[in-house]
N, C-alpha and C positions, 0 to 999 in steps of 0.2 A: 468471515467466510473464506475458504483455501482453496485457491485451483492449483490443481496437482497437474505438473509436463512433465512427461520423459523429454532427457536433455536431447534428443535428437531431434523433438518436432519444436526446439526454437534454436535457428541458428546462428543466434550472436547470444552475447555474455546474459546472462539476467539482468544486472547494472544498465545497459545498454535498451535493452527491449522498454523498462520502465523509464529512463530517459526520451525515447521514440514517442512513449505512449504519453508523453506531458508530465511526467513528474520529475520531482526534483529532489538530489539526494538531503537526507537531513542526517546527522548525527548526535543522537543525545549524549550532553556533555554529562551528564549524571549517570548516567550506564554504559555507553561509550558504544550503543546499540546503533547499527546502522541502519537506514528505512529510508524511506521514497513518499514525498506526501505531493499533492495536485489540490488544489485548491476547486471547493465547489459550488463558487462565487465569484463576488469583486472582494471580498475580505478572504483574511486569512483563515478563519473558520466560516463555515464547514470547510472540512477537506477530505480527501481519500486519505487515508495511510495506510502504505505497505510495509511487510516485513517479509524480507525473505529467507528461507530456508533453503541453501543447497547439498542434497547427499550424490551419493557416485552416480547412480541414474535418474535420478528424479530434483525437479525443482519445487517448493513450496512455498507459491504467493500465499501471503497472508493478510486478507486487507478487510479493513474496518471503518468507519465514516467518525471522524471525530470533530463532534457538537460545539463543543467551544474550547476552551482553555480550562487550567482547572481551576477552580472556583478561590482557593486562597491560596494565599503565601506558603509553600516550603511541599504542596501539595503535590504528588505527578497526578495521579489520576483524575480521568476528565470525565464528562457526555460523552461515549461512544456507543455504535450502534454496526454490529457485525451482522444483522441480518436486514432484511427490508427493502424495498422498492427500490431505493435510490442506491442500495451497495450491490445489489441483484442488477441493476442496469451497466453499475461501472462493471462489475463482472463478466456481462456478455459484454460489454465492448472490450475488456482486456483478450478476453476469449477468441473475438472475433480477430483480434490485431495478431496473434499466431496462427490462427488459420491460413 
């Protein structure tokens, strides 16, 4: 699921806004991709993870709920779930947190 800001209506870094909002940066050592994941538990899975997209006037959260870890050795892909109740929730509360 993608919430789309014009960079005027947040006014600190993207990095910054997701740290505020409880996540924590991660970078995959396999892609060298950087993202934000907040855990949606007492374990490490579930969690949110974000990915962000910045162009010159707009920012691109990109966030997804991932289920578990992925299931075998040498695997990336996991359980994730970009639409549904519980990524619909963390979305209004991301929502609400630049309001």
């Amino acid at each position: 699921m993608k919430l789309i800001v014009e960079k005027d209506k947040l006014n600190i870094t993207p990095e910054l806004f997701m740290r505020q909002a409880g996540y924590t940066y991660l970078r995959d050592r396999h892609t060298g991709k950087d993202s934000f994941a907040r855990r949606a538990g007492s374990n490490f899975y579930p969690r949110f993870h974000v990915y962000i997209n910045e162009g010159d006037e707009k920012i691109v959260f990109n966030l997804h709920l991932d289920q578990k870890k992925p299931s075998y050795q040498g695997a990336r892909a996991h359980s994730a779930e970009y639409e549904g109740e519980a990524v619909e929730r963390e979305m209004e509360r991301l929502k609400g947190l630049i309001a």
